[in-house]
Structure formats: structure tokens, C-alpha cells
C-alpha positions as CSV (number, residue, x, y, z in Angstrom):
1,X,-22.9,9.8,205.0
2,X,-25.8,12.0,206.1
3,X,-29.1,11.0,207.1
4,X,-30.6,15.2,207.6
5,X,-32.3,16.8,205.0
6,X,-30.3,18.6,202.8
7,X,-30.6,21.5,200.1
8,X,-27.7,22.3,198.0
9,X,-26.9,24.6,195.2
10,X,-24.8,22.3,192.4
11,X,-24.7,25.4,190.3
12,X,-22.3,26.8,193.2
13,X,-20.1,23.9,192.4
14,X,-19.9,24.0,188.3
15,X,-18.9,27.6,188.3
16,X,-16.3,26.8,191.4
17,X,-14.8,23.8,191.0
18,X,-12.1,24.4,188.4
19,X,-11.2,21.0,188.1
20,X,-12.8,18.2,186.0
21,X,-14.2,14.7,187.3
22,X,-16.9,14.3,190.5
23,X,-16.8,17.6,191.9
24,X,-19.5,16.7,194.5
25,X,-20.8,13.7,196.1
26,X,-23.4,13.2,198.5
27,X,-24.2,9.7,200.2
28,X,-26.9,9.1,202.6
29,X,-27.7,5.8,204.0
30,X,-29.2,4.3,201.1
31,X,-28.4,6.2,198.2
32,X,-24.7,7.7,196.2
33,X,-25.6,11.5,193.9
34,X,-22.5,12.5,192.2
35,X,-22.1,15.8,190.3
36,X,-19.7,14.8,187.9
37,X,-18.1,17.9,185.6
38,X,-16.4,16.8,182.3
39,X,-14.3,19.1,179.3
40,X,-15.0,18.1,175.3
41,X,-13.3,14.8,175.1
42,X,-13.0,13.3,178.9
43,X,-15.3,11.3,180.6
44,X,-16.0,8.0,182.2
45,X,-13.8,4.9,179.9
46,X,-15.6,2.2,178.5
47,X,-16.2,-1.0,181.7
48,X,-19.1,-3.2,183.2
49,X,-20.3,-2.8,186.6
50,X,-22.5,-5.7,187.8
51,X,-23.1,-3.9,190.9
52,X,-25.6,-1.3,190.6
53,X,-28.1,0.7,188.5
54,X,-26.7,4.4,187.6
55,X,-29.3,6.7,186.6
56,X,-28.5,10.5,185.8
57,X,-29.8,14.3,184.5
58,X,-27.5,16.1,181.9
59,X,-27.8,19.7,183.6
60,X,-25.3,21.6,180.9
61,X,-22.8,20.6,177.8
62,X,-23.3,17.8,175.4
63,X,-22.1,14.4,175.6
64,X,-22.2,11.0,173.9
65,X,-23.1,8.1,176.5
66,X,-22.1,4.2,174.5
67,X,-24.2,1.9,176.4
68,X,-24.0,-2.0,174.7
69,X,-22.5,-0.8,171.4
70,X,-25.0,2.1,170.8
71,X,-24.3,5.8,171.0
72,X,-26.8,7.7,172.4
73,X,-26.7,11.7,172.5
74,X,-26.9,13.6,176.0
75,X,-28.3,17.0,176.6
76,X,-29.3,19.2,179.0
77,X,-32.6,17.8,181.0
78,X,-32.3,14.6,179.1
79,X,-32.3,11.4,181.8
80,X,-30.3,8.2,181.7
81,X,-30.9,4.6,183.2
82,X,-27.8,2.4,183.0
83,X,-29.0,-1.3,184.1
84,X,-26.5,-2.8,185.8
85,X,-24.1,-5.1,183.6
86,X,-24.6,-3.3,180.8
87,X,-21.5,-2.4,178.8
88,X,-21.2,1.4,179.0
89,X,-19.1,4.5,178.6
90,X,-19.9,8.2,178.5
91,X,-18.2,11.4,177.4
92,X,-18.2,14.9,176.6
93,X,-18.4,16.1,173.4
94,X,-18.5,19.9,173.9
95,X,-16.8,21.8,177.0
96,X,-18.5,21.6,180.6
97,X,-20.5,18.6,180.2
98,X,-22.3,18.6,183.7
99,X,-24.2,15.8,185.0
100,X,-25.6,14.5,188.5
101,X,-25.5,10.6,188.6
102,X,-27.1,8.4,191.7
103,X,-28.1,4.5,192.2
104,X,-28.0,2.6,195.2
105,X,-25.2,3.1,198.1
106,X,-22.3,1.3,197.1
107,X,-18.2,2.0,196.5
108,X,-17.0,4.2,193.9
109,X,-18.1,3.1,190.4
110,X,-15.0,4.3,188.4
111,X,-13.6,1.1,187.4
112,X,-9.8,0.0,188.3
């Protein structure tokens, strides 16, 4: 947790992660930004969270984001607001699906 400014280049960490998944995460006091890296077909299951708000900006790929029983399609510079309790599920459907989520400080949101 960090509470300094901070500049970072996430384009550094899509061409040099080599792995799939949150690749980076930054927490500050208040706040959770994951950059979350995905191949065609992976992505976060189908789950509730009645915890938080996610909110996110599709920076590269395509992907398919199920959110109460409708499919809505992702792509780059599109934005999405999950409200909390919603039924939701997202995934890629083309290789390197890249997006950077945030919403208020909490523990991870993968569910169980």
C-alpha cells in the first residue's frame, strides 16, 4: 500500500509478464487498480460480490463481459461499471485481452 504519487508504464508489464491473470496491482489507502492480462478463452468465472463496485478500461484484445444474464462486448478504450451484487463474469475472446480494473480498497475479488 502506497500513499506517494506514482507513474507507471502498464505497457511494460503486458509485453513482460508472460503469464496470464493480474500481472500488476497497485493499492493505496483507499483505492485497489489491477492490470489483469487474459488468453482467448480464460478469464474471471461467473460469481456475486456484494462487496464492492469494479469499474475497468479494456486497453488491448477483445472480450465478452456477462453481467445479470446479458453479454456485453469489450474493446479497447471501452469502460465498465460492475455495481456491486450484480451477477457477473468476464472473458476473453481473442488472445491478450488486457484490462486495468479498480473500486474501493478491499480483499481480493476473485471468488473462492
Amino acid at each position: 500500500m502506497t500513499s506517494t504519487p506514482q507513474i507507471v508504464d502498464l505497457n511494460a508489464f503486458t509485453r513482460e509478464s508472460g503469464h496470464y491473470g493480474t500481472i500488476f496491482a497497485f493499492e493505496s489507502a483507499d483505492l485497489d487498480f489491477n492490470l489483469v492480462y487474459f488468453d482467448k478463452g480464460e478469464g474471471v468465472p461467473h460469481h456475486v460480490n456484494d462487496e464492492v463496485d469494479v469499474a475497468g478500461v479494456v486497453l488491448r484484445g477483445e472480450g465478452a463481459l456477462a453481467l445479470d444474464g446479458i453479454e456485453y462486448r469489450l474493446r479497447p478504450g471501452h469502460f465498465f461499471f460492475i455495481p456491486k451484487g450484480s451477477a457477473r463474469g468476464l472473458r476473453s475472446t481473442r488472445a491478450d485481452f488486457v484490462y486495468l480494473s479498480f473500486h474501493v480498497r478491499r480483499s481480493g475479488l476473485m471468488p473462492e
